[in-house]
C-alpha positions as CSV (number, residue, x, y, z in Angstrom):
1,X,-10.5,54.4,16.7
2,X,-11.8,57.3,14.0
3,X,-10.2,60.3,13.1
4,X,-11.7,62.3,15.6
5,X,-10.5,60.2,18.3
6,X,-7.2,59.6,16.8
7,X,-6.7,63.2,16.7
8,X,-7.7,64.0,20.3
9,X,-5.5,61.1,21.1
10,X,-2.3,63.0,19.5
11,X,-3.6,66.5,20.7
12,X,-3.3,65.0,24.6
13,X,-0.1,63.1,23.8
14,X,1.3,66.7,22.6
15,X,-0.1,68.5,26.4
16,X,1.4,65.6,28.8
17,X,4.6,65.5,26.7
18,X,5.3,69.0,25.2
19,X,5.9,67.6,21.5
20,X,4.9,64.9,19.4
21,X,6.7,63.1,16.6
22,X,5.3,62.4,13.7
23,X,7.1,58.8,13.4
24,X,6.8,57.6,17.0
25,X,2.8,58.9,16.4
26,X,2.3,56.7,13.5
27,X,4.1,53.5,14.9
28,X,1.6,53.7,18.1
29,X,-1.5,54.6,16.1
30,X,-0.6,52.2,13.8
31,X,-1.5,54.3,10.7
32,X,0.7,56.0,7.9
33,X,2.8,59.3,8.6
34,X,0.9,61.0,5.5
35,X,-2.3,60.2,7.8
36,X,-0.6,61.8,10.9
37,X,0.8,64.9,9.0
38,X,-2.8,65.3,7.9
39,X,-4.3,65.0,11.5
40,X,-1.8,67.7,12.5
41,X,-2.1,69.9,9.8
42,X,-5.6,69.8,10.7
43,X,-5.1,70.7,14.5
44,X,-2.8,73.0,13.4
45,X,-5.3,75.0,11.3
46,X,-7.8,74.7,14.7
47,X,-4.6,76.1,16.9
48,X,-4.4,73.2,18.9
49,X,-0.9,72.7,17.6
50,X,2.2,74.3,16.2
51,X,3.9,72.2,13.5
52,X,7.4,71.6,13.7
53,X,10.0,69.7,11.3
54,X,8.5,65.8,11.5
55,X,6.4,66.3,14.8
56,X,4.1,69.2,16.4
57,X,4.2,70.6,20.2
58,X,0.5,72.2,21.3
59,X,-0.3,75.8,21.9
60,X,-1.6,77.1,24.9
61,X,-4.7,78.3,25.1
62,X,-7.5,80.0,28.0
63,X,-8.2,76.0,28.0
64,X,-4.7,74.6,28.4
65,X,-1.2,75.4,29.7
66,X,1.8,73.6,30.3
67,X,2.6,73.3,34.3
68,X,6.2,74.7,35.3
69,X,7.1,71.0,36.2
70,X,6.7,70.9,32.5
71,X,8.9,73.6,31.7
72,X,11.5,72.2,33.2
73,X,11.7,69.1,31.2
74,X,12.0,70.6,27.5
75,X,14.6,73.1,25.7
76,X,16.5,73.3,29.1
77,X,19.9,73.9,27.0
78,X,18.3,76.0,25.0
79,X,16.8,77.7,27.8
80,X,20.2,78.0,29.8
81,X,21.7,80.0,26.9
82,X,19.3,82.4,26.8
83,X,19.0,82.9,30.3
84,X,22.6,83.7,30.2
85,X,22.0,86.0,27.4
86,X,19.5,88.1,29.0
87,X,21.3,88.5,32.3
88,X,24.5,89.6,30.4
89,X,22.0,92.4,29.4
90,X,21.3,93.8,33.1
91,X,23.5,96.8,32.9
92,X,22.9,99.4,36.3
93,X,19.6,98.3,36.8
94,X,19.2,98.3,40.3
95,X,15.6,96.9,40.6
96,X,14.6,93.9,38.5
97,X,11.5,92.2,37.6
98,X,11.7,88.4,37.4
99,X,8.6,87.2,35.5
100,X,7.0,83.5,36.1
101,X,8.2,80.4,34.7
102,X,11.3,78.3,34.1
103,X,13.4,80.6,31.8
104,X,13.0,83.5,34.1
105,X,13.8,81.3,37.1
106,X,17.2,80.8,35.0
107,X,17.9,84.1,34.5
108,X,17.2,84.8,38.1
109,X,20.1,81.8,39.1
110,X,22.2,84.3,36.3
111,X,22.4,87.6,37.9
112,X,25.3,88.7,39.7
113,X,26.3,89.0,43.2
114,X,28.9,91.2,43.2
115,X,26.4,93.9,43.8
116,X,23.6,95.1,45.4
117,X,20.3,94.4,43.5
118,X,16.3,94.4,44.3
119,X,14.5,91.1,42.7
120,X,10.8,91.8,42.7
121,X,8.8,88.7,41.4
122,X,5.8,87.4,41.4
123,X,7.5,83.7,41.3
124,X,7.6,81.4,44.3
125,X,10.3,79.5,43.0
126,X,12.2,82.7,41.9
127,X,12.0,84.1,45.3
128,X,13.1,80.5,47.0
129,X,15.7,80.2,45.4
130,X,17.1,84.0,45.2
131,X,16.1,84.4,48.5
132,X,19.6,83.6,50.8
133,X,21.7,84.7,47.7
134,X,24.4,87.5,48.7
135,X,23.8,91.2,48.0
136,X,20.1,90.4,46.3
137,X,17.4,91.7,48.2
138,X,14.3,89.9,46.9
139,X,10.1,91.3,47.2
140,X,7.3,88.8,46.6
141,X,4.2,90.1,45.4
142,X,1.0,89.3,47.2
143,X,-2.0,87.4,45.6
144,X,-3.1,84.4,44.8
145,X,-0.8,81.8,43.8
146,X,-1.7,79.7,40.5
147,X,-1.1,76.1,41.1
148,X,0.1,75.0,38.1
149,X,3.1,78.1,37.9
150,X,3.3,78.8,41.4
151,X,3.2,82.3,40.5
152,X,0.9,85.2,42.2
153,X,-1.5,86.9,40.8
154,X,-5.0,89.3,40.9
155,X,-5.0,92.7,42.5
156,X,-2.9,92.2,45.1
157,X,-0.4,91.6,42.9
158,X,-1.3,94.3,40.4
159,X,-1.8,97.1,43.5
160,X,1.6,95.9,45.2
161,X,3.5,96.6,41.2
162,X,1.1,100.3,40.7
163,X,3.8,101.3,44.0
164,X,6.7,100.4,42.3
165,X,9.5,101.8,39.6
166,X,11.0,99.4,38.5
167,X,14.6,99.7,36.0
168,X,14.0,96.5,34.4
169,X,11.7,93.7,33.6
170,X,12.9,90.6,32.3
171,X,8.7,89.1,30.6
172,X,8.0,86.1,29.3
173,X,4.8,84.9,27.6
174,X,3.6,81.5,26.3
175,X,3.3,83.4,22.8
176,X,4.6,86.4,20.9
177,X,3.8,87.1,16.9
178,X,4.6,90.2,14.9
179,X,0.4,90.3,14.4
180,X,-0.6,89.8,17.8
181,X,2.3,91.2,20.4
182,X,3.1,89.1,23.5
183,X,0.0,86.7,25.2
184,X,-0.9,84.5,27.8
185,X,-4.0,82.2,28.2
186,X,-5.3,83.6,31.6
187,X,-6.4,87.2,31.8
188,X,-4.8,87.7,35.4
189,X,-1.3,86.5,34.4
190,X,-2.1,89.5,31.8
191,X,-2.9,92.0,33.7
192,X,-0.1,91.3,36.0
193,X,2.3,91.3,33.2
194,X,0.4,94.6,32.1
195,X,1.8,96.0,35.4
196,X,4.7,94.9,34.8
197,X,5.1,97.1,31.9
198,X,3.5,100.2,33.0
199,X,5.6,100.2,36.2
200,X,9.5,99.3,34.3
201,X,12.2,101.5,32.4
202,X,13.1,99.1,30.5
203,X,11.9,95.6,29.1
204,X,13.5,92.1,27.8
205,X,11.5,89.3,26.5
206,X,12.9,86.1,26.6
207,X,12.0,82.7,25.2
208,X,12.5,79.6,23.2
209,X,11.6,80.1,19.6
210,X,8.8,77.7,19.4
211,X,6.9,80.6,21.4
212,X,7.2,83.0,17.9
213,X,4.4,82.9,15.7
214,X,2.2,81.4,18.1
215,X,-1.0,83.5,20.4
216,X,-2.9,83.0,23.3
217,X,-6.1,84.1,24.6
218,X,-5.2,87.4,26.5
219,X,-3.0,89.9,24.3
220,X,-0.9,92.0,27.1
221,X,2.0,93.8,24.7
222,X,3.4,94.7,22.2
223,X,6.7,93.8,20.3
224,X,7.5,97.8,20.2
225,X,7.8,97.7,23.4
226,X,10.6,96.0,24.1
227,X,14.2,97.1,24.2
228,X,15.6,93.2,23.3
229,X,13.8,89.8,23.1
230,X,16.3,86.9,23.4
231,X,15.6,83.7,21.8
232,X,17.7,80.7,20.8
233,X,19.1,79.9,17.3
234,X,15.4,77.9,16.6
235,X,14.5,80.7,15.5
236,X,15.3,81.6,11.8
237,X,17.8,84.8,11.0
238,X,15.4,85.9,8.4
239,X,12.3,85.7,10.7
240,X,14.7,87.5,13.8
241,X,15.1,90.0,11.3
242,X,11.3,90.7,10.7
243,X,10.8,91.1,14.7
244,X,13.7,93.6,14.8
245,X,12.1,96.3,12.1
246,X,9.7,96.5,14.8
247,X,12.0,97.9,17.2
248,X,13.9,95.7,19.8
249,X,17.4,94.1,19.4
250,X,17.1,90.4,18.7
251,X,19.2,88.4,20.1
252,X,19.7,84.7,19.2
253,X,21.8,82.0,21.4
């Protein structure tokens, strides 16, 4: 195959996967690592990818993002720990947003039931699986639900959260940089997430580090926003550091 077909070849490896490594890639390809570092330094500087200590893991984009299914599968210990972290971090919060996605689904499974507490999510597998657990009282918004995160979304969803006060979110996003705030690749997860904000006291971000530094299509906040963003040890002291002159307490699990 040429180069360009080599390089799609990795960049599709990286979507069904979640990560490539640069070994494994240049034992099936059958060419040197220097010639696979090159091809990923190339999609790289396209922001296709997002290189990584001897491998790469793709970025999501208005063209591509990973299913929940997915989400499931990679940086679940990671994941767990920072779930944990973020639900430590509930206080009195009576009323809580759950975002989509796995790690909020995590913290969801995290938060007490020892008292009374309203779960508002726009997360079908949230709401499931909160939904017979003691003391929680769980809302789903209304909308249309996106196959590939069974989460809801579009006005419905938006008009339901205008009604709302909410004491805390707990947002994720598929990327979050110091230069560009917190995005998402499709404009009505944003705008949904954009409610989110308007409508809560108080907001956590949570996520793996391989989410910092990267951006997606549809910018919906910024880091100054946020009261906390937990993140796991991936994520370098020095760099944590940069994100907390901004504003929020970061904590790393």
């Amino acid at each position: 195959m040429d180069a360009h077909e080599r390089r799609r070849g990795i960049l599709e490896t990286a979507r069904r996967s979640g990560c490539v490594d640069v070994g494994q890639l240049s034992v099936d390809l059958d060419v040197s690592k220097e010639t696979v570092r090159r091809d990923l330094n190339l999609l790289e500087r396209q922001g296709l990818v997002r290189r990584t200590h001897g491998g790469a893991y793709p970025v999501e984009s208005a063209g591509f993002e990973t299913t929940l299914a997915s989400r499931t599968t990679m940086y679940v210990p990671e994941k767990v720990r920072i779930a944990a972290a973020a639900a430590a971090l509930l206080g009195d919060a009576e009323t809580v947003f759950i975002d989509e996605g796995y790690t909020p689904q995590l913290i969801a499974a995290a938060l007490p039931r020892d008292r009374p507490l309203t779960v508002v999510t726009s997360s079908l597998a949230t709401a499931g699986g909160l939904a017979s657990a003691q003391n929680i009282t769980v809302l789903l918004l209304g909308g249309r639900v996106r196959g590939g995160t069974l989460a809801t979304v579009d006005h419905w969803a938006t008009r339901m959260l205008s009604g709302f006060v909410i004491d805390l979110a707990y947002v994720g996003a598929n990327g979050i940089s110091r230069e560009h705030g917190l995005t998402t690749p499709d404009p009505a997860v944003s705008e949904v997430k954009s409610q989110v904000l308007r409508t809560a006291r108080r907001q956590i971000f949570s996520g793996v580090h391989t989410k910092f530094g990267a951006a997606s299509f549809c910018r919906f906040a910024e880091v100054t926003e946020f009261e906390a963003i937990v993140t796991d040890a991936g994520l370098s002291a020095t760099e944590a550091h940069r994100y907390s002159l901004l504003g929020p307490e970061v904590i790393r699990v």
